[in-house]
C-alpha positions as CSV (number, residue, x, y, z in Angstrom):
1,X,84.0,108.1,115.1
2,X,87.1,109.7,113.9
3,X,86.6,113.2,111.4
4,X,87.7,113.2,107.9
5,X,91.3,114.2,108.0
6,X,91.8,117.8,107.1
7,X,88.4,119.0,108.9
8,X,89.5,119.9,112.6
9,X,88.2,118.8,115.8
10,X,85.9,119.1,118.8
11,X,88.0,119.7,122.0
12,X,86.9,119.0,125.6
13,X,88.6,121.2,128.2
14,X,88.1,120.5,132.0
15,X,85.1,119.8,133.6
16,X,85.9,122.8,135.9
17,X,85.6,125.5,132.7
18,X,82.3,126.7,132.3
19,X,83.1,126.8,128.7
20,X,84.5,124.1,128.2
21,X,84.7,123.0,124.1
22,X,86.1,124.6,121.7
23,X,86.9,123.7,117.7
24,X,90.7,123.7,116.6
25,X,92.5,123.0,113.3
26,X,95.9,122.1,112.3
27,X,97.5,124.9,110.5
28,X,101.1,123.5,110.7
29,X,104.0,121.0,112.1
30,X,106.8,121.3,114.7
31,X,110.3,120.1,113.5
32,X,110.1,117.0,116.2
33,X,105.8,116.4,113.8
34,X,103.9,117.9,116.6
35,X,100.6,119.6,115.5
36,X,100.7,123.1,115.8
37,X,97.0,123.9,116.5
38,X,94.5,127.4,115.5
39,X,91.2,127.7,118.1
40,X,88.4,128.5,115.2
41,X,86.3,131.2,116.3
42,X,82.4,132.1,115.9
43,X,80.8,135.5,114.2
44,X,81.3,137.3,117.8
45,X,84.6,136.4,118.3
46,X,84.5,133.9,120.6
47,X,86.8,130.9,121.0
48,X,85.3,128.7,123.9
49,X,81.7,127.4,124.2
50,X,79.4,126.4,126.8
51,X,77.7,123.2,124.5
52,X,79.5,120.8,122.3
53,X,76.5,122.1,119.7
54,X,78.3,125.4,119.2
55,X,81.9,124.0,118.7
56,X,80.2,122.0,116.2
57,X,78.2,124.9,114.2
58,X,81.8,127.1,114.3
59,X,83.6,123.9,112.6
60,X,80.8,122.9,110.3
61,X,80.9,126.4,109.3
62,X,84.6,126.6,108.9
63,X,84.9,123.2,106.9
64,X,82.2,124.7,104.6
65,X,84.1,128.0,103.7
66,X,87.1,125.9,102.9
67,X,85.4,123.8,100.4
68,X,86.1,120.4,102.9
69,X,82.6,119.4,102.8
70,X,80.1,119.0,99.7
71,X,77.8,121.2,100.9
72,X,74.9,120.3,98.5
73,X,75.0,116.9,100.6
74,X,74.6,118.8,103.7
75,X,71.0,118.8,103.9
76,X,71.0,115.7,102.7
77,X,67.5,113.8,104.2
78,X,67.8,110.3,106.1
79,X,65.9,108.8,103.2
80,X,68.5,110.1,100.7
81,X,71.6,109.2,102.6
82,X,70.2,105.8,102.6
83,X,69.5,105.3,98.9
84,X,73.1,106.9,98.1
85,X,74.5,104.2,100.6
86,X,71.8,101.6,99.1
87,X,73.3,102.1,95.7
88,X,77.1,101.8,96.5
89,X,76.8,98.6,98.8
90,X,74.0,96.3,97.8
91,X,74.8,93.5,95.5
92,X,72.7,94.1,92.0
93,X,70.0,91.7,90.8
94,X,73.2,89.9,88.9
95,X,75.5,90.0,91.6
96,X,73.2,88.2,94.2
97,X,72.5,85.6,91.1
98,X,76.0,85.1,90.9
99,X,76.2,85.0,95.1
100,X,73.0,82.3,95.1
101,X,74.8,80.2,92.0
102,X,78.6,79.9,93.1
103,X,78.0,81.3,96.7
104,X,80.9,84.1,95.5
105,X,80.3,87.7,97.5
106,X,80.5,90.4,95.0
107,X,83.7,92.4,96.7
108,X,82.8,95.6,98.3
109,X,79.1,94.2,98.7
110,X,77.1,93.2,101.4
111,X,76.1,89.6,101.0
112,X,72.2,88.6,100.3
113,X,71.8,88.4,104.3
114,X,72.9,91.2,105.2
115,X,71.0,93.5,102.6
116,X,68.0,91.9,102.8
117,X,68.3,92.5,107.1
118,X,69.2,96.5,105.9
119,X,66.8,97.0,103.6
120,X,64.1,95.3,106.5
121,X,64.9,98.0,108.7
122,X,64.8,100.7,106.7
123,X,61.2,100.1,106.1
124,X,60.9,100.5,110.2
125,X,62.3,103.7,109.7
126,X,59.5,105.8,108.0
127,X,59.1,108.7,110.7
128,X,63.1,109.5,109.6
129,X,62.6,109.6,105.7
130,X,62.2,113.2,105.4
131,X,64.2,114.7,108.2
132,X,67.5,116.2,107.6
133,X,70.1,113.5,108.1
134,X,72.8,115.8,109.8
135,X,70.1,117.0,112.7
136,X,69.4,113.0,114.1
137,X,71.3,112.2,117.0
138,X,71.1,108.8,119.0
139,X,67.9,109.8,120.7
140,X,66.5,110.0,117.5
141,X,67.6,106.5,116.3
142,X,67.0,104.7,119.8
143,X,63.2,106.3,119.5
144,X,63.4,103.7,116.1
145,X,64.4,101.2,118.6
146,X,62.4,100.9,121.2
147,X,59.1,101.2,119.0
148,X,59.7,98.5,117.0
149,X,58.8,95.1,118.2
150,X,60.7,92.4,117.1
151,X,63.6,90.2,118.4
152,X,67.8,89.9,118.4
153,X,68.2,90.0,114.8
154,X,65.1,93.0,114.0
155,X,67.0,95.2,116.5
156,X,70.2,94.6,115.8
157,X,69.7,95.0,112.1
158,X,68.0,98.5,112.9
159,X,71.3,99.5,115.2
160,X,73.4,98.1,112.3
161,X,72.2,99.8,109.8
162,X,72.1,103.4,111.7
163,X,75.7,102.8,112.5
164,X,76.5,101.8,108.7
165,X,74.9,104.5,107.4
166,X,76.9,107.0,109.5
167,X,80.0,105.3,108.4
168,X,79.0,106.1,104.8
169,X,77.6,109.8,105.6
170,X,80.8,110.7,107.6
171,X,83.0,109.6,104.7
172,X,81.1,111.0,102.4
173,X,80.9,114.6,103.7
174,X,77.1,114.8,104.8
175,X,78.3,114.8,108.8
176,X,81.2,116.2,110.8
177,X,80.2,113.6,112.9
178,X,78.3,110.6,113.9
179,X,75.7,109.7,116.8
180,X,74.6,105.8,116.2
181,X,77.8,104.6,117.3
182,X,76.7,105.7,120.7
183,X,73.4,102.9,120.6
184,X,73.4,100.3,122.9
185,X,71.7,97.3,122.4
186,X,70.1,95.3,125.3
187,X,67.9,92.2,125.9
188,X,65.2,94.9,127.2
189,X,64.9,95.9,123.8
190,X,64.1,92.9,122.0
191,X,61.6,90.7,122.2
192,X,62.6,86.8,123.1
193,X,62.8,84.5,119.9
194,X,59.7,82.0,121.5
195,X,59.4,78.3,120.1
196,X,63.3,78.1,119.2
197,X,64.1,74.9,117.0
198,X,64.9,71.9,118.7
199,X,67.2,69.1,117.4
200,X,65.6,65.3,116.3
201,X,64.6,62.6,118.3
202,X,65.8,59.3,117.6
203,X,62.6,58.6,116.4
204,X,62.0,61.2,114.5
205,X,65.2,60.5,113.1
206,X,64.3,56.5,112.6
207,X,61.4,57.8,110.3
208,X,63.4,60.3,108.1
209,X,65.1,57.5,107.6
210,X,62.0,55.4,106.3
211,X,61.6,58.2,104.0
212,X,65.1,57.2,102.5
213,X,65.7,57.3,98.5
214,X,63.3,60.6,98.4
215,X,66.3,63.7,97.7
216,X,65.1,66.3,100.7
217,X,65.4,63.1,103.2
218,X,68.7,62.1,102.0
219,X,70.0,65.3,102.3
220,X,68.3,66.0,106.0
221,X,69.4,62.8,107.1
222,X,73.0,64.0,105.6
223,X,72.8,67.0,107.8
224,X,72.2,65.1,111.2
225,X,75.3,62.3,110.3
226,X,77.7,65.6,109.3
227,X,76.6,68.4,110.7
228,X,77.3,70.6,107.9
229,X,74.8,73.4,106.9
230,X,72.0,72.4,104.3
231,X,73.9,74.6,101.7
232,X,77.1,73.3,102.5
233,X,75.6,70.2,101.2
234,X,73.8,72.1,98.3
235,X,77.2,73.4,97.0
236,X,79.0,70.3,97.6
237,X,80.7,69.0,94.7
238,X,81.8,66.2,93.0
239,X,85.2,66.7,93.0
240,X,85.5,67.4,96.4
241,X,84.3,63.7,97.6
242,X,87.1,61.0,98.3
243,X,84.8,58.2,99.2
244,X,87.8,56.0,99.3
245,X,88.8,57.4,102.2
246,X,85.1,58.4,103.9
247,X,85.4,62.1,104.0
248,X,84.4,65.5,101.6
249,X,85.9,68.7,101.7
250,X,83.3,71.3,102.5
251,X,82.5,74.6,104.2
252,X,81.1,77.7,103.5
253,X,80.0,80.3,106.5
254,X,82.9,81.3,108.5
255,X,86.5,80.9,108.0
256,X,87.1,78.5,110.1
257,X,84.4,76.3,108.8
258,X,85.6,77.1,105.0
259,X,87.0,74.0,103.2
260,X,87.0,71.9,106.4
261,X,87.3,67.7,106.1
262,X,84.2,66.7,107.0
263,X,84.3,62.9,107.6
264,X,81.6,61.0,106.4
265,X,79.7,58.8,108.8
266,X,79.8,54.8,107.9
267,X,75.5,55.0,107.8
268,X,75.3,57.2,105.0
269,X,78.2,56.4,102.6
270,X,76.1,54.7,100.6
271,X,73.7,57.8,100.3
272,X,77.0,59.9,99.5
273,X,78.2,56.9,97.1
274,X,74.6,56.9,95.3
275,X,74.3,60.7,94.4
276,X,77.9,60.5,93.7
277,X,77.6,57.8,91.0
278,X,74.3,59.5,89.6
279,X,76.0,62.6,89.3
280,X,79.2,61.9,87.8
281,X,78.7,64.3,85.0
282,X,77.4,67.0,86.8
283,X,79.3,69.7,88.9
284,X,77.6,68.9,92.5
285,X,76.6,66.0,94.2
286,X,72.6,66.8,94.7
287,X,71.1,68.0,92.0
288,X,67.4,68.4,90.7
289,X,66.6,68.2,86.8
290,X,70.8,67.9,86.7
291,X,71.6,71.2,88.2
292,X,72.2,73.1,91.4
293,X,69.3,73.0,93.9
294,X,68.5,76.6,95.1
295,X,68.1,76.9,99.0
296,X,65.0,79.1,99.0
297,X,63.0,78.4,95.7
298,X,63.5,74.5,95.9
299,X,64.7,72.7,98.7
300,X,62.8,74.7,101.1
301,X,59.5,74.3,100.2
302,X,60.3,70.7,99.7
303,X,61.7,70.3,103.3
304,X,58.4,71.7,104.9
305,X,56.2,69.9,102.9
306,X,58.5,66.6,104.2
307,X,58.2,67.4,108.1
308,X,54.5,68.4,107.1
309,X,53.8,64.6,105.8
310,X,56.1,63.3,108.7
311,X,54.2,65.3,111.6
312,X,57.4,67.3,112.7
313,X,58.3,70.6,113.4
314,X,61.8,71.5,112.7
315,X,64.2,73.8,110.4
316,X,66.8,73.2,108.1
317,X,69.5,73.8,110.3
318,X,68.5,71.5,112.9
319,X,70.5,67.9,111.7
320,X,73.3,70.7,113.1
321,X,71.8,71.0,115.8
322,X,71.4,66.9,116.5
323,X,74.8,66.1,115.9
324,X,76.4,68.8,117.8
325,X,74.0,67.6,121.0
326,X,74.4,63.9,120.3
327,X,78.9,64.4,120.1
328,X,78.3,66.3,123.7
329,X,75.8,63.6,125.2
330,X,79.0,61.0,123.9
331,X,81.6,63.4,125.7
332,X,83.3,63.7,122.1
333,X,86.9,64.9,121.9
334,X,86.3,68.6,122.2
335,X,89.0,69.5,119.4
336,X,87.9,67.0,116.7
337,X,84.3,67.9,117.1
338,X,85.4,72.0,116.5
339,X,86.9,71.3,113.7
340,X,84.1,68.8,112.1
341,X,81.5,71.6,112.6
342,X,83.8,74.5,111.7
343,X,84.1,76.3,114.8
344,X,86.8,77.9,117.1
345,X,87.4,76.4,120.3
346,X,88.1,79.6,121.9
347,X,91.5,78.5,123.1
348,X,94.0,79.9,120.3
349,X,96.7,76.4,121.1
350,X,93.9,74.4,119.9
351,X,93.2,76.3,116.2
352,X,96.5,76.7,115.6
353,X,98.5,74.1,117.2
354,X,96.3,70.8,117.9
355,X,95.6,69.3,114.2
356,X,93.6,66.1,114.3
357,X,93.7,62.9,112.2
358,X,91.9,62.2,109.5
359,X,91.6,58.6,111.2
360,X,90.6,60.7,114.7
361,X,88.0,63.0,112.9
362,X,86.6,59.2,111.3
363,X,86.3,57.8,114.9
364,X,84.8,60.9,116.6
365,X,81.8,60.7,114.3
366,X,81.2,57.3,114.4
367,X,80.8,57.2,118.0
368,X,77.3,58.4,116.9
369,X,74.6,55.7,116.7
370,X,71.0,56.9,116.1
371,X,69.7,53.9,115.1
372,X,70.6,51.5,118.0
373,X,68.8,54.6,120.2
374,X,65.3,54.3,117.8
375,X,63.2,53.3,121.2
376,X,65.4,55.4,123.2
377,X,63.0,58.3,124.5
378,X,64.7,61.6,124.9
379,X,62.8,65.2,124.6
380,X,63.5,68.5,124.0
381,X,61.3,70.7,125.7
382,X,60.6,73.9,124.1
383,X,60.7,76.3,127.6
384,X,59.3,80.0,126.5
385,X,60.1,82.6,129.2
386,X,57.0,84.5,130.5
387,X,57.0,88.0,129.5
């Protein structure tokens, strides 16, 4: 992690020196703009150390006679870096409205994901509250780490936000320098995400599709025909549908996935064309009570209380999940199905060079037929490693 400019830096001579670090400082420029360098030296005199420690305490205590560092941050505690840092980059009570309403990320802000993953793992990170933020090193945060059960996402938000908050303690004077960039994450660390979501049968899908006219199974059923996110769907709007011509213009998540063509498949148009005619006066194309349904506080609970009634076990992401597995079982053109779903192929000819057809991207998702399979068996077996 590189030092604020202006503050020195830690030197490491050979390995064959038995002192072997030492603390230097700019104190002027050759003609040709080569550093010309001072060796800072401690109360004794000396200029070369045995540990990396003392090259830090002579340059920490150099920086703070020159004024370079606000030294009333110094002793700053892990609990107070992380409510300064809380304060600059979490989104306010208005900003994440404004984030849930128009999906717009305040700039400069963490989105609602993010801080809500931060502010998760700070609560894992009691036994840190009160110590001096300046004396943790990565022992200290990897100790965090490994006693905390939980999988990917719970460890890697811990790492994440030990690495952000460095970031913010380094720039802001309370560190010469920072330790979490040195955590490693592995797969011994985490604990296996068991029971992953699977994508729908055919018959599963053949009774969602009984369920047709209720709003939550038009819009699942619209997620296993597109393959677009449930809130790329929730933020859908009117104007962005040309049914003439089968396709909307959606996209949210990444930027390639941001105003993609998503084509719409010839078995629900006439869902599409429905919502579309009862919402003509309305900004998007599902609504409930005439506005914007919101993810968490609406559709959710409605969606569970759906599979609940339909005996199924699934999440809201899994129609993506369906299509994506049903375009592979059909050997789809690899190209057309990237960019229906909004992802990179990998290959950079392919994102920039290879554009498909409107006409292609039409075909491509019509070679999908769910309801011809309906006594088709196929199963997804969950398979949970043994620990």
């Amino acid at each position: 992690m590189k030092r604020a400019n202006g503050t020195g830096t830690i030197v490491t001579l050979s390995k064959n020196r038995r002192k072997r670090y030492c603390a230097r400082i700019v104190v002027d420029w050759t003609d040709e703009g080569k550093a010309i360098y001072k060796l800072l030296t401690n109360d004794k005199g000396e200029k070369y150390f045995r540990e990396k420690i003392e090259a830090e305490e002579v340059l920490l205590n150099y920086n703070k006679a020159k004024g370079n560092i606000n030294i009333d941050k110094t002793d700053y505690t892990f609990k107070q870096v992380y409510e300064e840092f809380s304060n600059s980059y979490f989104p306010t009570k208005e900003e994440i409205e404004l984030e849930k309403t128009n999906h717009i990320k305040t700039k400069g802000k963490f989105g609602i994901s993010t801080t809500n993953n931060l502010r998760s793992a700070y609560k894992k990170c009691s036994k840190l509250y009160n110590k001096a933020y300046k004396s943790l090193r990565k022992k200290d945060f990897e100790e965090i780490i490994l006693n905390t059960d939980g999988c990917a996402t719970v460890i890697n938000s811990l790492a994440n936000l030990f690495k952000k908050m460095d970031v913010y303690a380094l720039e802001n004077d309370i560190i010469l320098k920072g330790y979490a960039e040195l955590i490693k994450i592995s797969k011994d660390m985490y604990i296996p995400t068991k029971n992953l979501s699977l994508p729908y049968t055919y018959k599963e899908i053949e009774k969602i599709w009984e369920c047709s006219g209720n709003l939550i199974a038009d819009i699942t059923l619209c997620t296993i025909y597109t393959g677009a996110r449930i809130e790329e769907l929730l933020f859908a709007k009117i104007k962005d549908f040309y049914l003439a011509d089968e396709y909307f213009i959606g996209g949210l998540k990444t930027e390639a996935g941001k105003g993609r063509i998503i084509p719409i498949h010839k078995d629900i148009f006439s869902i599409f064309l429905r919502y579309y005619n009862l919402n003509q006066n309305n900004e998007f194309i599902f609504t409930i009570d005439n506005k914007k349904i919101d993810y968490n506080t609406q559709f959710l609970k409605q969606y569970k209380d759906l599979m609940n009634s339909l005996n199924m076990e699934h999440h809201t992401h899994d129609g993506r999940k369906t299509l994506h597995s049903e375009l592979d079982r059909l050997e789809a053109n690899k190209v057309c199905v990237n960019q229906i779903f909004g992802h990179k192929s990998g290959d950079v000819g392919d994102d920039v060079y290879t554009k498909k057809s409107l006409e292609e991207l039409k075909a491509t998702i019509n070679l999908v037929n769910y309801k011809n399979k309906k006594d088709e068996k196929i199963t997804y077996l969950k398979l949970i490693k043994s620990s």
